[in-house]
N, C-alpha and C positions, 0 to 999 in steps of 0.2 A: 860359569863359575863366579864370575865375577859380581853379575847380576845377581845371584843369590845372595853375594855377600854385601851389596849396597841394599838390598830388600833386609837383610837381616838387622843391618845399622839402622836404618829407620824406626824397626819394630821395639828395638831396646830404647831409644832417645821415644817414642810416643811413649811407653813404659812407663819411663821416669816421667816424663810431663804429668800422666797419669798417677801417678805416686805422690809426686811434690802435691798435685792438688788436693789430695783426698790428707794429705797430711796437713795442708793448708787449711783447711776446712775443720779437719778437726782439731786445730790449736784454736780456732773461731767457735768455739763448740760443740763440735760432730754433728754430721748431718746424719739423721735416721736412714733407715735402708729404703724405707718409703719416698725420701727427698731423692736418695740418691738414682731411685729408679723412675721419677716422675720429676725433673727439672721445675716445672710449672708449679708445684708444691713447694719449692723455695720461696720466703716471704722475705725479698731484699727491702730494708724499711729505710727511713730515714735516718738522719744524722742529728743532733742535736748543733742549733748554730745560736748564737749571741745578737739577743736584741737590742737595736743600735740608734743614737740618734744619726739623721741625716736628712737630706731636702728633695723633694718631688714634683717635678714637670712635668705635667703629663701632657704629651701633645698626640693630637691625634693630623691623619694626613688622609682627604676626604677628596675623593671626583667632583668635580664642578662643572658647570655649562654656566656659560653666557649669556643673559638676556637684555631687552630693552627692558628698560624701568617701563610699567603701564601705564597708562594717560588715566586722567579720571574726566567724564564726561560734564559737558554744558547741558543742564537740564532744565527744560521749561515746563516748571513744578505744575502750572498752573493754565496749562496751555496758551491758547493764543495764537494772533496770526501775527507774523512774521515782516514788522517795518521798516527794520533799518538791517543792513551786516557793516559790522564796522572792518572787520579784516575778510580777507582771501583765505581759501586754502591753504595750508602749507606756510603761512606766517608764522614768525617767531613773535610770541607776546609774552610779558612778564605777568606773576601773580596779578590778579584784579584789573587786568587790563579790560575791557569792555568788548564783548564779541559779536552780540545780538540785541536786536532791538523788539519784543515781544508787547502787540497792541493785547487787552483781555479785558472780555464784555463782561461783567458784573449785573445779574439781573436782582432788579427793586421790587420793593413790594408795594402795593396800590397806595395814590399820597390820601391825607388824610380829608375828609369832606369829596373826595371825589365819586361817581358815579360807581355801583358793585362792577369788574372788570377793567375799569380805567387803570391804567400804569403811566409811571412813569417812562422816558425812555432809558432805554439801557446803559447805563454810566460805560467810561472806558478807562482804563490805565493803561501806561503805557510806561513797561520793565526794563530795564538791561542787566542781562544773563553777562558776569563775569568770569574769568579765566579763574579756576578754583585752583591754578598753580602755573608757574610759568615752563615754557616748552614752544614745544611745533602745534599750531593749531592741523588737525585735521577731521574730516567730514562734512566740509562744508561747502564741496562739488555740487551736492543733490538740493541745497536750500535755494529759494527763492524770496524773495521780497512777496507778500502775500499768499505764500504756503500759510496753512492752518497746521498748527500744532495739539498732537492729542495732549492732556494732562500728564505731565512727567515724561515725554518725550526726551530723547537725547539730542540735541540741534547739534553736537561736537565735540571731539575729545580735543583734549590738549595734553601732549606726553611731554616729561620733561629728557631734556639730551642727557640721558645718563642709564647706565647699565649698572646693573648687578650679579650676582655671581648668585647660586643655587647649588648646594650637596646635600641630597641626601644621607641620614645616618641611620644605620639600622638600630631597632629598637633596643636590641640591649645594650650599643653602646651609649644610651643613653643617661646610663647608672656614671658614664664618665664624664659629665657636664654638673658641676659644685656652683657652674653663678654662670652668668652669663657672659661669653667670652670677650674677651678687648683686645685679643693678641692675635690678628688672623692674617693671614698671607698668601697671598693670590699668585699663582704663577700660571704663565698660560703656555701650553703647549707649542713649541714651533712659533711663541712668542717673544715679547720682549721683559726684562726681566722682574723678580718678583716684585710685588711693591704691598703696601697695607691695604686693609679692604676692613673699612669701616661695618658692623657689626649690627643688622638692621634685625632679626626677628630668627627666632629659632622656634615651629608649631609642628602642627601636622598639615601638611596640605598647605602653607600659610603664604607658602614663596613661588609657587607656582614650579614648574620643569619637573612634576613629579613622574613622569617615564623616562627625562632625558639626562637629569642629574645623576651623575652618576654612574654612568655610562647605561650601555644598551642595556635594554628591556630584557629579563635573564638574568644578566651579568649581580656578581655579589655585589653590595650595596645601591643596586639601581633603586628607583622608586616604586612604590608599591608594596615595598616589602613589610608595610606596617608600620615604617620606622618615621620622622619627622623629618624637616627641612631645614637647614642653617643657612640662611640668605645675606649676605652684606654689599655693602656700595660700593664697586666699583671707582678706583679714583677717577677724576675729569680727565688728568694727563697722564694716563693708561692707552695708551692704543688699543683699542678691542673694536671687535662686533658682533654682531645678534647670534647667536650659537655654536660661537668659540669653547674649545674644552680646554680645563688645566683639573689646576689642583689648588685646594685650599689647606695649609696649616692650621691649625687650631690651638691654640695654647689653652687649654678647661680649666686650667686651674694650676696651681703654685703654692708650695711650702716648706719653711726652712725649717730647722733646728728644730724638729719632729721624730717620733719614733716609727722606726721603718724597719720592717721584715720584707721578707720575698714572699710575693704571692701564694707561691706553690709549699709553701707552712702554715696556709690560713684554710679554714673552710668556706667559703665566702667572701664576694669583694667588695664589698657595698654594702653601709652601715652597721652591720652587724655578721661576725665569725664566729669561729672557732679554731682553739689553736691547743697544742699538746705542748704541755711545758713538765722538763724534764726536771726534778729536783737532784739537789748535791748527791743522794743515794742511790739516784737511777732510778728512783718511780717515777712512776707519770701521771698525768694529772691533764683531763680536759677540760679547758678552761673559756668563759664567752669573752669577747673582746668586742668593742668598738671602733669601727675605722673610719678613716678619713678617705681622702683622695689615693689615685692610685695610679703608675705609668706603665702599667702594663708588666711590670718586671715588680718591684718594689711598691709596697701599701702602707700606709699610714695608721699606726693605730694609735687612738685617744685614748681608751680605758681600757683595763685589763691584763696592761701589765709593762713593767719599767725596764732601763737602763741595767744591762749584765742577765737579765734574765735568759733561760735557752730554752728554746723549742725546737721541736723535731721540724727537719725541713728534710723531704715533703713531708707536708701532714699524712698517718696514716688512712689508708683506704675508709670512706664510711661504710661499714658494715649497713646500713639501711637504706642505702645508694646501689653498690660496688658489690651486683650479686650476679653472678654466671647469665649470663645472658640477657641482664638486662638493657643495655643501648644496642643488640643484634637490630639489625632493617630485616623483613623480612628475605630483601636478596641475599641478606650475611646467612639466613637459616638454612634458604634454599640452593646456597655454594656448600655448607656443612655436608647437607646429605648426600651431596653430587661429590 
């Protein structure tokens, strides 16, 4: 008896929950018998919200690897045989220090009044190939005092003692980089703590670590993905070594006393939108906008529209996007029919 009568109380309080809604609903404007039987067919839209000025940091937080700075080679442009070494192996030399001493035979042409065939002898100079940067000399195990050098040979590298940091960015964070960044911050894993990291090259391909930046091969933002490289120095009194992982800060850019919406009220993040501005009477109106920088939450916009204005946030669905099926993978299609 009992049980029927606690099964009974339930059925009257769902009742009313179900009452209250459908009255709720219809003081919002009655939902059709169509809505009411298809959920999915409700079109919950946005809100209308107040465009404001306010300020934007956008920082992003990127994988990093470790490297040696690369040496750049001693090259004997012009071949020659090999007279002098003025250092060892593994020597520390500064810029323009002197490494090698390269003899090169220069052939003449017949002097003048002489016999058809006669020559002169072969004139000689004698080069010194400098350090094109200071560092650790190495390669210079395998040279010899009268080894012969082809043309443009490499007699040595010299690497300078210093490291740099490498992350990969995928290509379309790339709409998030407005200048080249000055704000960057190294922190190394199972390291010591963060410190700045001077700002050397942002290309495709340009910083080298492109499988390891970034983590493993696979992994989201590793290399390969298309996307480019954000390389900078390494401080000197940094404790690191050669394929250390952390993480790089990035600061892409900064702006104050700017007008800022929320992303998710724009059609587009980068240069040029679209946004739905609502008037005093409740029309609406779609309107182009230009934007600035953006931190992932909040966007900048320059033209298009002022201070107290209001737009729908989120912007609604674009009908020429946001049509039944179209971001399905084919496994979404092939879970549908299963």
């Amino acid at each position: 008896m009992k049980k029927w009568i606690v099964i009974g109380a339930v059925l009257v309080v769902l009742g009313g929950l179900a009452g209250t809604g459908y009255f709720l609903l219809g003081r919002l404007g009655g939902p059709s018998d169509e809505m009411l039987m298809d959920p999915s067919a409700m079109d919950v839209g946005g809100v209308p919200v107040e465009v404001e000025m306010g300020a934007i940091s956008s920082v992003m937080v990127l994988d990093a690897v470790v490297e040696a700075e690369p040496g750049e080679a001693v090259k004997a442009r012009g071949g020659g045989t090999v007279t002098h070494l003025w250092v060892a192996d593994g020597a520390e030399v500064e810029e323009g220090a002197p490494i090698v001493n390269v003899r090169v035979q220069a052939e003449t042409a017949p002097a003048p009044g002489d016999g058809e065939g006669d020559a002169q002898a072969p004139a000689t100079t004698e080069t010194t190939l400098y350090a094109p940067t200071g560092g650790t000399v190495s390669g210079l195990d395998d040279v010899l005092v009268g080894d012969v050098l082809e043309p443009g040979a490499a007699v040595a590298e010299v690497a300078p003692d210093q490291f740099r940091a490498v992350a990969s960015i995928p290509a379309n964070d790339l709409y998030r980089f407005y200048e080249d960044p000055e704000d960057i911050m190294l922190k190394i894993d199972k390291g010591p703590p963060a410190d700045a990291c001077e700002f050397l090259s942002l290309g495709t391909g340009g910083g080298g670590g492109g499988e390891d930046a970034g983590g493993e091969t696979g992994e989201e933002g590793a290399g390969g993905d298309g996307g480019s490289l954000l390389t900078c120095r390494v401080p000197s009194d940094l404790q690191v070594f050669d394929g250390v992982r952390g993480q790089l800060s990035v600061t892409t850019g900064e702006a104050e006393n700017v007008l800022v919406v929320p992303v998710t009220s724009v059609r587009g993040t980068s240069e040029e939108g679209e946004v739905v501005v609502v008037s005093g009477d409740g029309s609406e109106e779609v309107r182009e906008v230009r934007l600035g920088m953006s931190d992932g939450s909040l966007v900048e916009v320059t033209e298009g529209l002022g201070v107290g204005d209001m737009i729908m946030d989120p912007v609604p669905l674009d009908p020429r996007f946001d049509v039944p099926g179209a971001g399905d993978t084919e496994e979404d299609l092939m879970g549908e029919e299963g």
